[in-house]
C-alpha positions in Angstrom: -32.3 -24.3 46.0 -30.0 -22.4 44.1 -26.8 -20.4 45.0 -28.4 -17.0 45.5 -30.8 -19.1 48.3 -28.5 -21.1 49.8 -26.5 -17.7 50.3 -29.1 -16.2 51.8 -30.2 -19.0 54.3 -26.0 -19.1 55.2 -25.9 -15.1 56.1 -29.6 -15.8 58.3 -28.6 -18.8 59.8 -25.1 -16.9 60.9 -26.8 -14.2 62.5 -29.6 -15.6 64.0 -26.5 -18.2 65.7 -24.7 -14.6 66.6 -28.0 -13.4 68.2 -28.3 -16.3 70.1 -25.1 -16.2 71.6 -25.1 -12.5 72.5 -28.5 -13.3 74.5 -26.4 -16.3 76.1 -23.3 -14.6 77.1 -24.8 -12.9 80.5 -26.3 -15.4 81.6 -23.0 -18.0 80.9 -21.2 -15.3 82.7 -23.4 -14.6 85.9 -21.2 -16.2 88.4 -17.8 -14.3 87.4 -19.9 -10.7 87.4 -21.6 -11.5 90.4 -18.4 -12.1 91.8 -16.9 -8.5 90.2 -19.7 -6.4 91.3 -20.8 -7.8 94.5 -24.4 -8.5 93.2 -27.1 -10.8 94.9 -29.3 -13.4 92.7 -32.4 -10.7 92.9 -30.7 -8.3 91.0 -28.4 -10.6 88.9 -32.2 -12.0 87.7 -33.7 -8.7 87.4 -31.3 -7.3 84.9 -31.5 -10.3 82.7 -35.0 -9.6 82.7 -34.5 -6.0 81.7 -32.3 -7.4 79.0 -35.1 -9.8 78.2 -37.9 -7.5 78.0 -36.1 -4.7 75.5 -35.0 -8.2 74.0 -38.9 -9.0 73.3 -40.4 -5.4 73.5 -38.3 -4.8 70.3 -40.2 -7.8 68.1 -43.2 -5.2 67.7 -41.6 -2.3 66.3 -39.1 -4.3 64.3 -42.3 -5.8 62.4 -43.4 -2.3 61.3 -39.3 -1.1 60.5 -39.3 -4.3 58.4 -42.3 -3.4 56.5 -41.2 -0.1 56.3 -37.9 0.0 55.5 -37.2 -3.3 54.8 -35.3 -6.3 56.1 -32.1 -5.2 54.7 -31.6 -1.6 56.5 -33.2 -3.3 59.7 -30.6 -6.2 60.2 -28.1 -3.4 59.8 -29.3 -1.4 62.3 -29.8 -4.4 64.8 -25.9 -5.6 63.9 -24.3 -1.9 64.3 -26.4 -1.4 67.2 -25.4 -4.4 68.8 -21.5 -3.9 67.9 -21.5 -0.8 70.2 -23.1 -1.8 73.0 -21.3 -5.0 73.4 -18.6 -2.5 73.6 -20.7 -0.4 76.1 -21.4 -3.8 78.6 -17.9 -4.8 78.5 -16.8 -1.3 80.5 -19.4 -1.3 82.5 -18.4 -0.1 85.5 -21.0 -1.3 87.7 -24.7 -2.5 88.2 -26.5 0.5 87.0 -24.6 0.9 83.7 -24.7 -2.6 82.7 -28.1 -2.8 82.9 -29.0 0.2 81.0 -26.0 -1.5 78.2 -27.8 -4.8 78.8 -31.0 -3.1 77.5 -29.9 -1.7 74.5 -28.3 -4.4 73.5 -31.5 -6.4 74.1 -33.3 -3.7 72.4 -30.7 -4.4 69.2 -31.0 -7.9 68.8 -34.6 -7.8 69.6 -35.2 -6.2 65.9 -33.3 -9.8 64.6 -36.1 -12.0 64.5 -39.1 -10.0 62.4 -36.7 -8.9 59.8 -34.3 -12.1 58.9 -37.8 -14.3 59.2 -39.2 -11.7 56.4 -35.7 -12.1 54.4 -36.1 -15.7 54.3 -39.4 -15.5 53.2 -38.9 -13.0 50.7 -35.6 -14.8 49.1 -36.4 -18.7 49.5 -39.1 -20.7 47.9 -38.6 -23.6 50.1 -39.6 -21.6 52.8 -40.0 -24.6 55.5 -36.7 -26.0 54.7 -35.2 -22.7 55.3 -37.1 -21.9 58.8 -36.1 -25.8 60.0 -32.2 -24.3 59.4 -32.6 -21.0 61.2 -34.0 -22.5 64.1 -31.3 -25.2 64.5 -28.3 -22.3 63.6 -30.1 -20.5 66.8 -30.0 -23.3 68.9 -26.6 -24.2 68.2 -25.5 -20.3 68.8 -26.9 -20.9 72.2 -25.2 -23.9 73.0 -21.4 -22.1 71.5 -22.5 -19.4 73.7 -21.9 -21.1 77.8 -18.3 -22.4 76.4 -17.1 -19.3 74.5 -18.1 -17.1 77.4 -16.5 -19.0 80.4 -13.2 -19.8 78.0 -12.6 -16.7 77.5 -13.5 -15.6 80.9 -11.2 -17.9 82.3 -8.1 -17.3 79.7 -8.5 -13.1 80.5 -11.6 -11.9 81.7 -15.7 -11.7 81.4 -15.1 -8.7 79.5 -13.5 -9.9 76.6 -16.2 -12.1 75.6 -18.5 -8.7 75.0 -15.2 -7.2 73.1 -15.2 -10.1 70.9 -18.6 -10.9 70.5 -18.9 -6.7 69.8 -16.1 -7.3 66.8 -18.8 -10.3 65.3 -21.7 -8.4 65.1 -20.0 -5.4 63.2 -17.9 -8.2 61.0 -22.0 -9.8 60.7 -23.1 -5.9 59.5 -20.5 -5.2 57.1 -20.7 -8.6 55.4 -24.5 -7.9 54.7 -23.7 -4.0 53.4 -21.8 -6.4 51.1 -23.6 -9.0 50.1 -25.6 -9.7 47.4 -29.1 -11.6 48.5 -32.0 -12.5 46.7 -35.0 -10.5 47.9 -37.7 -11.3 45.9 -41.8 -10.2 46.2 -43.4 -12.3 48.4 -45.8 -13.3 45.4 -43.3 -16.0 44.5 -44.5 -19.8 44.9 -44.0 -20.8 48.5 -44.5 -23.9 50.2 -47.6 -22.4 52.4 -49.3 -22.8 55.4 -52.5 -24.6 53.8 -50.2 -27.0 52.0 -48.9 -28.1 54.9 -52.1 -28.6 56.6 -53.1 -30.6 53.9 -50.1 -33.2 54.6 -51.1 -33.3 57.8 -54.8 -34.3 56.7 -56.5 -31.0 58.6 -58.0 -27.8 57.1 -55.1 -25.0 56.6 -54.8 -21.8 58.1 -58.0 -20.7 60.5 -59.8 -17.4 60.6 -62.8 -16.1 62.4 -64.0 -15.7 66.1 -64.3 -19.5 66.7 -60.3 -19.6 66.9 -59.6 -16.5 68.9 -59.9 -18.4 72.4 -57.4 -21.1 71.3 -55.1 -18.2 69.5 -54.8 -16.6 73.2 -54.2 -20.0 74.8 -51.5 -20.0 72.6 -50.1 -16.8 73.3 -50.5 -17.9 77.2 -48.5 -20.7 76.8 -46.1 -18.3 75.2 -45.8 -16.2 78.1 -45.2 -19.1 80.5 -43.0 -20.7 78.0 -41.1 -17.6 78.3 -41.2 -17.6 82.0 -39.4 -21.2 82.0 -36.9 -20.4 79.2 -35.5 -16.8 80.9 -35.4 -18.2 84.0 -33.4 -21.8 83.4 -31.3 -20.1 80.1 -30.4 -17.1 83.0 -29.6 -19.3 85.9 -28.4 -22.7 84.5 -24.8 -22.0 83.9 -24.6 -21.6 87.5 -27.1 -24.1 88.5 -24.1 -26.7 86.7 -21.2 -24.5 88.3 -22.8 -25.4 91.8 -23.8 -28.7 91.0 -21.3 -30.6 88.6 -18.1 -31.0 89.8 -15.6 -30.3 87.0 -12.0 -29.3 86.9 -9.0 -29.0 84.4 -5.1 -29.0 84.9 -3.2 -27.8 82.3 0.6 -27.5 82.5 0.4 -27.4 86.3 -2.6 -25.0 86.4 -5.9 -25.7 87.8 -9.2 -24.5 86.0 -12.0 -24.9 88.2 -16.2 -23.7 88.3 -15.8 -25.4 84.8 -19.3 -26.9 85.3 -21.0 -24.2 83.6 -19.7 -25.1 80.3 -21.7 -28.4 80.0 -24.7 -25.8 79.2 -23.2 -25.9 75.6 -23.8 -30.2 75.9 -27.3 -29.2 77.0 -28.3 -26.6 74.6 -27.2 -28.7 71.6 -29.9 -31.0 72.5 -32.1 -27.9 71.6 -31.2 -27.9 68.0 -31.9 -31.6 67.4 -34.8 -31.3 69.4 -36.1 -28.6 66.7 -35.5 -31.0 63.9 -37.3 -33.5 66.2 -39.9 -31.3 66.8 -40.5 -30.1 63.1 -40.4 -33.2 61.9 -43.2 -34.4 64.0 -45.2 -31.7 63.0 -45.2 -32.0 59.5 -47.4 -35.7 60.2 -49.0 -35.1 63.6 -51.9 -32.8 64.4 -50.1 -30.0 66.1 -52.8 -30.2 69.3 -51.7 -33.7 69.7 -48.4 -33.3 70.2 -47.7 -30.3 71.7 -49.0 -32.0 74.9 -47.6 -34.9 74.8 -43.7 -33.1 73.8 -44.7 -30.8 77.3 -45.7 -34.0 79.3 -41.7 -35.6 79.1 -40.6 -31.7 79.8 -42.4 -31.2 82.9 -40.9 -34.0 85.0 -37.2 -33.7 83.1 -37.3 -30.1 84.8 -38.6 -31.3 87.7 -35.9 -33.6 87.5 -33.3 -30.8 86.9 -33.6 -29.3 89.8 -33.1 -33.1 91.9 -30.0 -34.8 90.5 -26.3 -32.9 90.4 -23.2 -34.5 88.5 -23.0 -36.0 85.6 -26.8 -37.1 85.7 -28.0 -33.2 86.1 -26.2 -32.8 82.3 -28.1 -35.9 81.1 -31.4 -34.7 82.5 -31.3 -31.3 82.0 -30.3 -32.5 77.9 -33.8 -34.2 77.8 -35.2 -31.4 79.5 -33.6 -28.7 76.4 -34.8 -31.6 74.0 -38.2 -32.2 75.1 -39.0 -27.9 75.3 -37.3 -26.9 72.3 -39.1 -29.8 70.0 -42.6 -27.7 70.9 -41.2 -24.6 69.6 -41.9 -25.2 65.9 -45.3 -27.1 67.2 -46.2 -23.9 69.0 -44.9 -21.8 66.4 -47.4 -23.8 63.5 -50.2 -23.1 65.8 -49.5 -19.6 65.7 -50.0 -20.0 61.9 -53.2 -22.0 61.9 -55.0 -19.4 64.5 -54.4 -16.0 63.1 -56.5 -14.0 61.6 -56.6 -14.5 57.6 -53.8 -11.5 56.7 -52.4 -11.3 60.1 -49.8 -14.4 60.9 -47.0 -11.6 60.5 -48.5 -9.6 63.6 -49.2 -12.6 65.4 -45.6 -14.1 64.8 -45.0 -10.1 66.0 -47.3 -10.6 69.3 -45.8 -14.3 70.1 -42.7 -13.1 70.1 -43.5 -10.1 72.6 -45.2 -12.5 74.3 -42.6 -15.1 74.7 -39.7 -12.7 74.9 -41.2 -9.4 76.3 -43.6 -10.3 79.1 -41.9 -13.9 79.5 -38.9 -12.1 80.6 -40.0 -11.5 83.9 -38.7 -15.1 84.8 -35.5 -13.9 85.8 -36.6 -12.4 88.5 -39.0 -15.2 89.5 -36.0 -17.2 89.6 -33.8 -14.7 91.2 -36.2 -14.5 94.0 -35.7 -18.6 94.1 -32.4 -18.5 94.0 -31.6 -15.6 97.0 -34.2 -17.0 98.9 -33.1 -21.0 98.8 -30.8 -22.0 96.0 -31.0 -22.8 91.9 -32.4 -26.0 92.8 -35.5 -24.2 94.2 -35.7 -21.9 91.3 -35.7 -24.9 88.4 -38.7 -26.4 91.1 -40.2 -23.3 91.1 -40.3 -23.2 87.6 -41.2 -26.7 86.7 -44.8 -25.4 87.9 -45.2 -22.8 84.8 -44.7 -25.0 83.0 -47.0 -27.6 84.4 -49.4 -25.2 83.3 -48.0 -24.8 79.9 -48.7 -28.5 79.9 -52.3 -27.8 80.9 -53.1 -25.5 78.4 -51.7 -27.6 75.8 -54.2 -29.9 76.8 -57.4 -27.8 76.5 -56.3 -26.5 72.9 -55.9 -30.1 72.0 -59.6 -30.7 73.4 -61.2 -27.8 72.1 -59.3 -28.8 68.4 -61.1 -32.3 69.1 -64.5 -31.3 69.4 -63.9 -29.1 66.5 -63.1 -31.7 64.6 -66.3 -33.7 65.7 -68.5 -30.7 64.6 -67.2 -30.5 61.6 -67.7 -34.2 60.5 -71.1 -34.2 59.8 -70.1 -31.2 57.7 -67.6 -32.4 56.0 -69.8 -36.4 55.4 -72.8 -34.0 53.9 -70.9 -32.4 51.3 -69.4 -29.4 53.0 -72.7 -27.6 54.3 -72.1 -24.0 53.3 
């Protein structure tokens, strides 16, 4: 890579880590506004979910904007945007207003993803290389986000972590108004989808009708993926508060409800597990690993919602591990289903899927939590993604007996 790249892949790996720990912060800070408001679980989980949704909704319009306008103009928008209502959520002055701040500011950062994965792709020619860094940059933004939030909450107030994180994403704005970056057509030579298929000894990217069953049971393991991921990234801060006992006394002071911060040693297990998980895919058939990655991350969340102390961090680090390493898996099948001329609408679909309709899982687990406890809700939850498991399973079938049919095919010469 040259300088102009590596540039490039340093401004998109910054702000997709900044998005990531915008979308944390609420969540990391659920306990302290709770307690500021007077707000039960069922509506602390409901407005994350509104957050969630506009967070999602937005991935479908932003793919038009991007084409449109281009990636450039969009990021600017979704940076400005979210400078000013970080500003907005932190004087919220009660329930109603922050959720109608929380969803713009979903809204903002929602238009992140289609237009920095278009910048990459329009600026790098090692294009893989470049995706495996984003990913890990947004994993490790959402494992800053748990221990920035609650230190600054607990040095001043829950407030000043919006303030701050408001003074980011306009210093994040101005710095690409600035910056010179390589956006090239996307008719440069790429490392494509085919190519990779290749390495992995399989036919590259699929088209036709024959692949439109598995493309849905992709996007419905999306959806429930995104059930499971709202609902433990919205209620795990405090599921650690509760359960991991964790205090600090400096000069004479006591910090306590300090347990929340070991989300950050959870989440970081997320970044390695993309590596992990990317990896993996590059030499395994992507239907045979994407159940077997989703059958360690049912019974670690299961798991989660058991053990408390020490042992909760440990498991609930295999748990992050084990779901983030099927992201990229998941995120390849995307690749291999869509239509021919249609992965960027699919990408666009997967992540309304995921983000958008999968946000409803903070309430699901709001409902656990107000009606039992956060234990409940990570139970409660361990049975979406049972089923995530299960459809992982019938796409790796349905990819087997593909591959049957097509061997006398392929031993006759290639039919037609």
């Amino acid at each position: 890579m040259n300088a102009a790249e590596r540039r490039l892949i340093a401004y998109a790996a910054s702000a997709h880590a900044l998005v990531h720990v915008i979308e944390l912060t609420y969540p990391a800070l659920l306990t302290r506004i709770a307690e500021d408001f007077g707000l039960r679980a069922l509506i602390l989980g409901t407005i994350a979910s509104v957050f969630a949704w506009a967070f999602g909704t937005s991935a479908i319009p932003a793919g038009f904007l991007t084409d449109r306008l281009g990636s450039r103009r969009v990021l600017l928008y979704a940076f400005f945007g979210a400078a000013l209502s970080l500003v907005l959520v932190g004087i919220s002055p009660n329930e109603w207003f922050l959720a109608a701040t929380l969803a713009l500011l979903g809204f903002c950062i929602g238009l992140y993803h289609p237009a920095g994965l278009s910048l990459m792709a329009q600026g790098v020619r090692q294009r893989g290389l470049a995706l495996g860094y984003h990913g890990v940059a947004g994993n490790l933004g959402q494992a800053l986000a748990p221990a920035l939030a609650v230190g600054l909450a607990v040095a001043v107030d829950w407030r000043l972590a919006f303030f701050v994180l408001a003074g980011a994403a306009a210093v994040m704005a101005v710095l690409l108004s600035v910056t010179t970056l390589p956006l090239k057509g996307e008719s440069e030579t790429l490392t494509t989808d085919s190519e990779t298929a290749e390495r992995r000894g399989e036919p590259g990217p699929r088209s036709g009708t024959g692949f439109l069953i598995p493309l849905l049971l992709v996007y419905g393991a999306f959806v429930l993926s995104g059930i499971v991921y709202r609902g433990v990234i919205t209620f795990l801060p405090q599921h650690m508060e509760e359960l991991v006992d964790f205090r600090l006394v400096v000069l004479g002071v006591e910090f306590k409800d300090l347990g929340g911060a070991f989300v950050t040693v959870a989440l970081l297990m997320g970044a390695v597990g993309q590596l992990v998980g990317g990896a993996l895919s590059q030499r395994v058939r992507l239907e045979r690993l994407a159940p077997l990655l989703a059958a360690v991350a049912v019974p670690a969340m299961v798991l989660t919602g058991v053990v408390s102390g020490a042992l909760l961090v440990v498991i609930a680090s295999v748990f992050i591990f084990f779901y983030f390493a099927n992201q990229p898996v998941f995120t390849g099948l995307i690749a291999d289903y869509a239509p021919e001329g249609a992965v960027g609408r699919s990408y666009g679909v997967s992540f309304f899927a995921g983000f958008g309709l999968g946000g409803i899982g903070g309430v699901i687990a709001g409902v656990f939590v107000e009606t039992w406890d956060t234990q409940a809700a990570f139970l409660g939850l361990s049975a979406f993604m049972a089923v995530t498991l299960l459809l992982s399973i019938v796409i790796w079938l349905m990819s087997e007996r593909r591959s049957r049919a097509m061997e006398p095919e392929v031993a006759g010469g290639g039919g037609y």
